[in-house]
C-alpha positions, 0 to 999 in steps of 0.5 A: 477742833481749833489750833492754837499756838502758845507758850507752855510755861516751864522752869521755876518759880522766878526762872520762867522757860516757855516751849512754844506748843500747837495746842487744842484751844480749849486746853489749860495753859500747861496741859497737854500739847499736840506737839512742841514747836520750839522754846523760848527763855526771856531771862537769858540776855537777849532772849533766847527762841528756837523755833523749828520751821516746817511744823509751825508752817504747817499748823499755820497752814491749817489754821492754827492761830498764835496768840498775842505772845508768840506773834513776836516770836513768829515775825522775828524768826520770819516765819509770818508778817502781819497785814491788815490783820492776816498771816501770810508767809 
């Protein structure tokens, strides 16, 4: 089974929320989660993001892959930095 970090898309039509989720990759984009990371809201000025550490760690330990939209998140929290196209803490 593949681990992906990803958002979840919550909130409403034009007020988007976003929980940052540890999801089986092959699960639609609001199905259902292994467990809730954290969340993210874009409409508040700035953006809001809070992101519990040691869970993500662990999912990153075991070879979950975060996507192109929770990089950002991940690198501004510190919790990854991007090298040569690895992930390393």
């Amino acid at each position: 089974m593949g681990l992906t970090i990803r958002l979840k898309r919550m909130g409403t039509k034009n007020s988007p929320n976003y929980r940052i989720v540890a999801v089986d990759k092959r699960a639609t984009r609001d199905g259902r989660s292994i467990e809730n990371l954290g969340y993210y809201n874009p409409v508040t000025n700035p953006a809001t993001v809070v992101l519990e550490e040691e869970p993500t760690m662990k999912y990153l330990q075991q070879g979950a892959q975060p996507t192109e939209a929770v990089v950002p998140l991940l690198r501004d929290k510190g919790i990854i930095k991007t090298s040569a196209g690895a992930w390393i803490k």
